[in-house]
ZAMARGU-4260 file (C-alpha; in steps of 0.2 Angstrom, whole numbers, plus 5000, padded with zeros to 4 digits):
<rodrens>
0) 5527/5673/5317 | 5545/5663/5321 | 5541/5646/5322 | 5550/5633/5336 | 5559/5619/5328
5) 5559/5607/5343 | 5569/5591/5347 | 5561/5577/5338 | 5556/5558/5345 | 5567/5548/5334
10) 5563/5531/5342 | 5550/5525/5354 | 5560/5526/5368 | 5568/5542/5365 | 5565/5553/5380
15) 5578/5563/5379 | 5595/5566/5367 | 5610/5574/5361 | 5611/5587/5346 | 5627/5580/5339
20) 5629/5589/5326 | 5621/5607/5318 | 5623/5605/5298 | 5614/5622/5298 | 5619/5640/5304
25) 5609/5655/5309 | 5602/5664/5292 | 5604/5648/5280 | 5587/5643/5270 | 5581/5628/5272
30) 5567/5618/5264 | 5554/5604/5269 | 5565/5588/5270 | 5584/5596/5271 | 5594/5588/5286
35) 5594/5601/5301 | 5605/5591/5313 | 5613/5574/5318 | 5603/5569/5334 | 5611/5556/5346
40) 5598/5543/5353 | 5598/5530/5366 | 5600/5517/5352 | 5609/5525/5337 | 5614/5544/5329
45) 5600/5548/5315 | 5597/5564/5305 | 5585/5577/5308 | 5573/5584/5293 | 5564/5601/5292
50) 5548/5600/5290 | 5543/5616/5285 | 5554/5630/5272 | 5561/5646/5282 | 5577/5653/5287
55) 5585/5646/5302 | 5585/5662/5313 | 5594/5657/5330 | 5601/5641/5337 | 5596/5638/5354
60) 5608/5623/5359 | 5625/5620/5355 | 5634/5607/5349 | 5636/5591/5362 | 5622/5597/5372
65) 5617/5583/5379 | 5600/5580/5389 | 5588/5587/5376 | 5570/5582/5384 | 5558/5577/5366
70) 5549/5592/5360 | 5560/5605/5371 | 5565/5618/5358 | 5582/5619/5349 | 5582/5631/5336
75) 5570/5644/5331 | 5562/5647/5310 | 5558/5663/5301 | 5546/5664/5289 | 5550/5675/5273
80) 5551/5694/5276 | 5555/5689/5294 | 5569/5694/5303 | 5580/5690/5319 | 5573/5703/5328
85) 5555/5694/5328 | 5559/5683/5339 | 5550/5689/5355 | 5554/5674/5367 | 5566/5659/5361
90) 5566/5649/5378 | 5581/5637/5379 | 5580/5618/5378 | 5583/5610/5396 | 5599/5601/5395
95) 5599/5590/5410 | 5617/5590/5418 | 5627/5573/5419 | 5627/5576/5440 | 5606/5577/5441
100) 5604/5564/5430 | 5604/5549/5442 | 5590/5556/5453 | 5575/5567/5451 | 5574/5585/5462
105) 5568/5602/5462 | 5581/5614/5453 | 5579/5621/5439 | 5587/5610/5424 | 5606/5615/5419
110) 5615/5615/5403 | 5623/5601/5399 | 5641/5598/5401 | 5651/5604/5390 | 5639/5614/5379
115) 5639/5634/5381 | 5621/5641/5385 | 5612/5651/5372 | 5611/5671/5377 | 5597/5675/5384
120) 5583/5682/5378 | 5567/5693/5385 | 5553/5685/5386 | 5536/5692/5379 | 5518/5686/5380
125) 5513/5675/5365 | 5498/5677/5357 | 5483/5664/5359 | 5484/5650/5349 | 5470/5647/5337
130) 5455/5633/5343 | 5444/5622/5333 | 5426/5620/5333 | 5427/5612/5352 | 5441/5622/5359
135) 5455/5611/5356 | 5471/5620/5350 | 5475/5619/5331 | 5493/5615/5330 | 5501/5619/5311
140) 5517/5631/5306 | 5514/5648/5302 | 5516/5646/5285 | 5504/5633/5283 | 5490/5645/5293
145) 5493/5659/5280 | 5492/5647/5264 | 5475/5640/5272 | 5468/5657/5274 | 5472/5664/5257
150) 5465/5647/5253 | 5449/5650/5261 | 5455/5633/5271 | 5446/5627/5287 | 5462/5617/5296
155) 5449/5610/5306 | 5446/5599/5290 | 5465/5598/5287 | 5475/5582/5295 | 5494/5586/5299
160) 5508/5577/5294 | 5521/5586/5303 | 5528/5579/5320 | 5514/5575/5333 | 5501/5580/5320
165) 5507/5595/5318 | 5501/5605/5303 | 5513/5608/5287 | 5513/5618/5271 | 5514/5601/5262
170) 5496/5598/5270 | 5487/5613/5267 | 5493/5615/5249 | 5485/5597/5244 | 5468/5600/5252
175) 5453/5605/5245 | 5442/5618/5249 | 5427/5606/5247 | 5418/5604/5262 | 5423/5588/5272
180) 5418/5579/5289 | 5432/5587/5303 | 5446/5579/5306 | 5441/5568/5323 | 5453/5572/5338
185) 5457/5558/5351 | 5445/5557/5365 | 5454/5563/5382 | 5456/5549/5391 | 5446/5548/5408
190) 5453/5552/5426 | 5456/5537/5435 | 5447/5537/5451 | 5463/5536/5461 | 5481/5535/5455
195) 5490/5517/5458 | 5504/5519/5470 | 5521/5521/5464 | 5533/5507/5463 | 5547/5506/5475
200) 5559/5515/5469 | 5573/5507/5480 | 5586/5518/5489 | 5593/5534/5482 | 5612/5537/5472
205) 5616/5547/5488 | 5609/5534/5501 | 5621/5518/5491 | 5636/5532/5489 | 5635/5533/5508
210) 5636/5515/5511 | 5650/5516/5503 | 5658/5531/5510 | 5677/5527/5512 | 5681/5515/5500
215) 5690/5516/5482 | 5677/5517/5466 | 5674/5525/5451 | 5656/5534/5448 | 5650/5528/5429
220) 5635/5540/5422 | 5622/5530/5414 | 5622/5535/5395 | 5605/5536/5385 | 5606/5517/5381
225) 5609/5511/5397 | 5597/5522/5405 | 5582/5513/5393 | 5591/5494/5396 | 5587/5497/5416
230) 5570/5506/5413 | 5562/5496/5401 | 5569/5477/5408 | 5564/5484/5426 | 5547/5487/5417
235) 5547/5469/5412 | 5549/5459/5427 | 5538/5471/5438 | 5523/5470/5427 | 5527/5454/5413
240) 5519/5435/5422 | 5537/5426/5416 | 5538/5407/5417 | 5551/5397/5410 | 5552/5380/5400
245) 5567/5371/5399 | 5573/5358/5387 | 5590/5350/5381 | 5593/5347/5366 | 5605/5336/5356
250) 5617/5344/5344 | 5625/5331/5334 | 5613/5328/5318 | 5614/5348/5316 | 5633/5348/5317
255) 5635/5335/5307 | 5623/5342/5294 | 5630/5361/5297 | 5647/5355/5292 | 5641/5346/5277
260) 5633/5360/5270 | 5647/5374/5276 | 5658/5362/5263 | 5647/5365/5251 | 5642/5382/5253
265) 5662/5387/5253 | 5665/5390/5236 | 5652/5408/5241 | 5660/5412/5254 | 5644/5410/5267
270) 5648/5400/5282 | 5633/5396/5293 | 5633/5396/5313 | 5622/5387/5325 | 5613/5403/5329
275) 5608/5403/5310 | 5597/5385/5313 | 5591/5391/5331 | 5583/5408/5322 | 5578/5398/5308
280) 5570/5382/5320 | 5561/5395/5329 | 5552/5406/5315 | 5546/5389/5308 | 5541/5383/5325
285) 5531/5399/5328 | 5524/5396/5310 | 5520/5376/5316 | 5511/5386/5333 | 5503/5404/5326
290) 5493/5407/5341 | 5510/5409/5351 | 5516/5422/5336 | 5508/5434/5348 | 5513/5449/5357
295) 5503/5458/5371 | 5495/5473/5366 | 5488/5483/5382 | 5471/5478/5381 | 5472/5465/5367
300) 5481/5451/5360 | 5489/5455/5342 | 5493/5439/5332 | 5507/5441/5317 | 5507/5430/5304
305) 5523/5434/5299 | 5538/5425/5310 | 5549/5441/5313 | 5564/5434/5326 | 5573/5446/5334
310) 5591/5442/5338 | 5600/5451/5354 | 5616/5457/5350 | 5629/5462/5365 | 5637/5480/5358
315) 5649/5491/5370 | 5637/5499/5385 | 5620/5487/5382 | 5611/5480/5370 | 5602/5478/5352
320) 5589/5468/5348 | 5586/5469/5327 | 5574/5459/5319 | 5576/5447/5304 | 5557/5448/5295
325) 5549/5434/5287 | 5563/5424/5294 | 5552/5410/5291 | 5554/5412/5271 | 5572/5415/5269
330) 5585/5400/5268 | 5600/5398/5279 | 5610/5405/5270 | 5603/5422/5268 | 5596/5420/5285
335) 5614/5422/5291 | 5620/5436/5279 | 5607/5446/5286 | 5612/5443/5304 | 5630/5448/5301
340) 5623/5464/5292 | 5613/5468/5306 | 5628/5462/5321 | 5640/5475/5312 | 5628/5489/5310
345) 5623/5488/5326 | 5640/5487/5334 | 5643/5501/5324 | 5628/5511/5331 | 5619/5512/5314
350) 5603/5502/5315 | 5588/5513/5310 | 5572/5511/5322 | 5564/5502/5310 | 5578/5486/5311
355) 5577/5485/5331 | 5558/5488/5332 | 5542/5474/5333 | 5545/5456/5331 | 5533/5444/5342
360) 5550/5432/5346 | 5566/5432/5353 | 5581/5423/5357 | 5597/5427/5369 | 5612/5414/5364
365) 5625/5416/5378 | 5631/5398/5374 | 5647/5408/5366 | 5651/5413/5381 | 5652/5394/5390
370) 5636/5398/5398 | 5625/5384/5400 | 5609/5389/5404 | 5600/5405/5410 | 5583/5414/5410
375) 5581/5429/5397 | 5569/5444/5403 | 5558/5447/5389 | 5559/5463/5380 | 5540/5469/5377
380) 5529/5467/5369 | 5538/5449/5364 | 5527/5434/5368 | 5542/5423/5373 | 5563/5423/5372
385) 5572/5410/5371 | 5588/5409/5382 | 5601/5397/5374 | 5617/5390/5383 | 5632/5380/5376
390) 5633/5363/5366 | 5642/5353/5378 | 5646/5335/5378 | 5638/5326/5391 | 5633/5305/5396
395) 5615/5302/5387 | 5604/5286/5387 | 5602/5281/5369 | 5586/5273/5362 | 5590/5255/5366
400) 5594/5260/5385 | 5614/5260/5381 | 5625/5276/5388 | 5633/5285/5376 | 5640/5302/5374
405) 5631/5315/5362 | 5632/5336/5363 | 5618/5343/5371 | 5611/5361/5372 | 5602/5368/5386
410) 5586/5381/5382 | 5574/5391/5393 | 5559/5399/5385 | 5554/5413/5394 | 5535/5416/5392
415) 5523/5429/5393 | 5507/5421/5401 | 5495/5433/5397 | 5499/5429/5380 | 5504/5411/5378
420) 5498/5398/5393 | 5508/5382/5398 | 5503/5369/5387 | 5505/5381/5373 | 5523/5388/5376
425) 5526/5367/5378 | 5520/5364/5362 | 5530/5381/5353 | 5547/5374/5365 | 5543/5353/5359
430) 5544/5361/5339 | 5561/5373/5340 | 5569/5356/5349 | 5560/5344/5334 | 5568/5356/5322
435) 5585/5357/5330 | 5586/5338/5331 | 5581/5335/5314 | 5588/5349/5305 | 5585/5342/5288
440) 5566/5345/5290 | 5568/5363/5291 | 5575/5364/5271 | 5559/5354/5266
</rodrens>
């Protein structure tokens, strides 16, 4: 039986994407772990792997589709001895058009713009898809079903590997036909007595366009990543408890001890910034504090040991935020070869998922940009972000009550409070500014 190959979730956000790229035609062979496809996410283009071996036997989307809801179908496998004309019912994915895009109706969903539609094909009835023991659908490839039952194979006792558990040739041909305990399935979650009201969704495109009917602008489409910036950061200040710790911080021991070691570390070529020392101040300080390494887990607290610091990087449309891990073990100096690694990758839209995802930590530095001070929203699950605004010389009392003139940095921490209280983030804020002020410590 023709099995659907169906757009994958490359990251956790991925709702929806474009297939770039086929490096696949109709009737190639393919095995489990060739590339399929280039898939454009919200954060980054990734390859696609097979997961099963076949012949590709009809491409549902074209090229630049664009819109591709997760798990839609895009292409359809044939087993061996299979043919094109097995395929009973290939139903298209549903490419969203750039024009619905902004707001949600009732019509059917479109091709994308600029990608032909695939022909169409007649539907048939499929067949009943096997249960287990309880009734809940067994999901594996075709492949895989016929190797369990020449097997003699349960898959009740098999656990997939494929995407959302699906079932794979790779899983079957590994298990054993000994008797095991079955695979436990996730509990459906129970109805909620009634269904909270929905958030204010605030006035439609058409309502705004009409406020504005008459007057010169250009319409800009929200692309993937701009789309998860104003989902997830709406999410954050709608259901995240922010409150803000400021500090100012004097710069000059660090710049004086920056330029002493930049002279030295010359002859290598490595030439370490102020946002070097502010990631490095902060994974020691979250070291110094462990119980505000913590980010907020639906139901619990999760604790890291590790000081993971994520860093956000301004690209062309939004926004990355990659993480440095165990910042709190590396030295300056790789500390700020890494960074540059990860800025340039992620200009370039090459990060994989695994380099912008988890941390418990991060900071926003607009100081570059002569900004002074300002709140950062925190990216969940983050227990705190620290905003940080330009050096700036300015008139300061010094110890023994005489006015002098030092370079002085304003920072906000932005707090979860279901995860780190006041007095906490105080104490987590008082050891980044003891580290910045002292920047000798931090080598010790």
């Amino acid at each position: 039986m023709p099995t659907e190959i169906l757009m994958p979730a490359l990251s956790p956000t991925m709702e929806e994407g474009t297939l770039a790229k086929w490096l696949v035609k109709e009737g190639d062979t393919v095995a489990a772990g060739d590339i399929l496809a280039e898939i454009e996410t919200d954060k980054a283009t990734m390859e696609f792997e097979a997961v099963d071996e076949g012949t590709i036997g009809k491409l549902l989307v074209a090229e630049g589709a664009e819109g591709i809801k997760v798990n839609a179908p895009i292409a359809v496998l044939l087993e061996e001895g299979e043919s094109a004309d097995d395929i009973s019912a290939a139903p298209a994915a549903e490419a969203v058009p750039e024009t619905d895009r902004a707001e949600k109706n009732d019509e059917a969903p479109g091709q994308a713009r600029g990608a032909s539609a695939p022909e169409p094909v007649q539907a048939a009835p499929a067949p009943a898809a096997p249960t287990g023991d309880k009734g809940e659908r067994i999901f594996a490839s075709p492949l895989a079903r016929r190797i369990a039952a020449q097997k003699g194979l349960d898959l009740n006792q098999v656990a997939g590997s494929g995407p959302h558990g699906r079932i794979v040739k790779a899983d079957v041909e590994g298990a054993s036909t000994a008797p095991a305990q079955p695979v436990e399935k996730p509990a459906a979650a129970p109805a909620t007595a009634a269904s909270a009201p929905a958030a204010p969704a605030g006035p439609s495109a058409d309502a705004v366009a009409a406020m504005y009917e008459g007057r010169e602008y250009e319409e800009v489409k929200l692309d993937g990543m701009r789309r998860i910036i104003a989902a997830r950061l709406t999410e954050a200040k709608q259901t995240i408890p922010h409150f803000y710790l400021r500090r100012d911080i004097r710069l000059d021991a660090l710049l004086e001890f920056r330029g002493q070691l930049n002279k030295q570390l010359q002859p290598r070529g490595v030439k370490l910034s102020v946002n070097d020392f502010i990631i490095k101040a902060c994974a020691l300080a979250l070291q110094a504090v462990p119980d505000a390494n913590a980010v907020w887990a639906g139901d619990r607290v999760l604790k890291l040991k590790p000081s993971d610091v994520a860093v956000a990087v301004a690209v062309e449309g939004g926004l990355f935020t990659p993480v440095l891990k165990d910042a709190e073990m590396k030295s300056l100096s790789a500390l700020s070869a890494e960074m540059k690694d990860l800025v340039a990758r992620a200009r370039d839209r090459k990060l994989a998922p695994h380099e912008y995802q988890g941390g418990s930590f991060a900071i926003s530095n607009l100081g570059m940009y002569g900004i002074d001070n300002f709140d950062a929203v925190i990216n969940p699950p983050h227990g705190g972000i620290l905003a940080v605004g330009a050096g700036v010389k300015k008139p300061v009392v010094g110890k023994d009550g005489e006015l002098t003139v030092a370079t002085v940095m304003s920072v906000t921490l932005s707090v979860d409070h279901r995860v780190i209280d006041g007095a906490l983030g105080a104490k987590l804020l008082q050891h980044i500014v003891d580290n910045l002020e002292h920047p000798m410590a931090m080598l010790a």
